[in-house]
C-alpha positions as CSV (number, residue, x, y, z in Angstrom):
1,X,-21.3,0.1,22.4
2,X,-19.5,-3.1,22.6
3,X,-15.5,-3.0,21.3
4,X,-13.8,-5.7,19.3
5,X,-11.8,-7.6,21.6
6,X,-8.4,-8.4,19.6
7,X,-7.5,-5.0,17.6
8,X,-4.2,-4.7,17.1
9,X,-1.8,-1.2,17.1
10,X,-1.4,-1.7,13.1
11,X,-5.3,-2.2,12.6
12,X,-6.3,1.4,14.5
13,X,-3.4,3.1,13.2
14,X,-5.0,2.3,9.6
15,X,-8.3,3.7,10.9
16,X,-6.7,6.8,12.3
17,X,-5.1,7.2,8.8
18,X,-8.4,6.9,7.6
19,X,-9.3,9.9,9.5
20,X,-6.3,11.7,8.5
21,X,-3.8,11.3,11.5
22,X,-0.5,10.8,9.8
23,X,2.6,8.7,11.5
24,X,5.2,11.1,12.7
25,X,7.6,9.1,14.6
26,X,7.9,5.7,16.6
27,X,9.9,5.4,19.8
28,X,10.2,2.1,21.1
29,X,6.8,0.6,21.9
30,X,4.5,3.4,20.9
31,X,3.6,5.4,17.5
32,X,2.8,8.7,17.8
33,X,0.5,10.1,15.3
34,X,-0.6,13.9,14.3
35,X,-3.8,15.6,12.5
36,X,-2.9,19.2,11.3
37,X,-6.5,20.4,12.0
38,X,-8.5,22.4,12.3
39,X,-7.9,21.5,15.4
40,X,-4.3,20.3,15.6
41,X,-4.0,17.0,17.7
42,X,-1.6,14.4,18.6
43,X,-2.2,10.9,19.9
44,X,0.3,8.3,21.0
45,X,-0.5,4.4,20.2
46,X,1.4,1.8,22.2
47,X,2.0,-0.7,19.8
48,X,0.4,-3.5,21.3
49,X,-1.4,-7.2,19.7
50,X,-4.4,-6.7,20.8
51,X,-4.4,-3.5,22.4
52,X,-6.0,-3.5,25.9
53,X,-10.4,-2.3,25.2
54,X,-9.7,0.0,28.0
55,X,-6.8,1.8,26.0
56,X,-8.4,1.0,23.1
57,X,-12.0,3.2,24.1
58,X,-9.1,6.1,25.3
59,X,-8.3,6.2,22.2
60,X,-11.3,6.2,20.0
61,X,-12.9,8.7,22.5
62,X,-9.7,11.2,22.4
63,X,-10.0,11.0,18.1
64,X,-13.8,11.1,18.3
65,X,-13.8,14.5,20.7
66,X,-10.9,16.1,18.5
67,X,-12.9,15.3,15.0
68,X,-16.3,16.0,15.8
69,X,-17.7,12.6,15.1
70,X,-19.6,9.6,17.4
71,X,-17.1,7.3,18.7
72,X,-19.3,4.7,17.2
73,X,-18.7,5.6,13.9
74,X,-15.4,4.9,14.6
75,X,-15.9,1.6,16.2
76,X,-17.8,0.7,12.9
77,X,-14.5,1.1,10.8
78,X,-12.7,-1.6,13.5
């Protein structure tokens, strides 16, 4: 699987709405984003244009794990 090379912060944070992470708070730099669950997670976003593919795949893989789904699917939706 082969990421998009300029994704922004803004861009994935839409996606991660998608999959119903909500914003909770924004210090400096980085968003931090929650899902409620089942399970509950947290992930942090540095906000970033374009976001590094290395963080970028951290990411995609951490919200993939936490919802069940391929990590391509995801990738699909960039």
């Amino acid at each position: 699987m082969k990421l998009p090379r300029n994704v922004s912060a803004d861009r994935l944070i839409r996606i991660l709405e998608r999959l119903g992470y909500q914003v909770i708070r924004q210090k400096g730099s980085h968003i931090r984003l929650k899902h409620d669950g089942p399970p509950a997670h947290r992930i942090t976003v540095p906000c970033h244009k374009p976001l590094k593919t290395g963080t970028l795949h951290g990411i995609l893989a951490e919200a993939a794990q936490m919802r069940s789904i391929p990590i391509e699917s995801i990738a699909e939706m960039l």
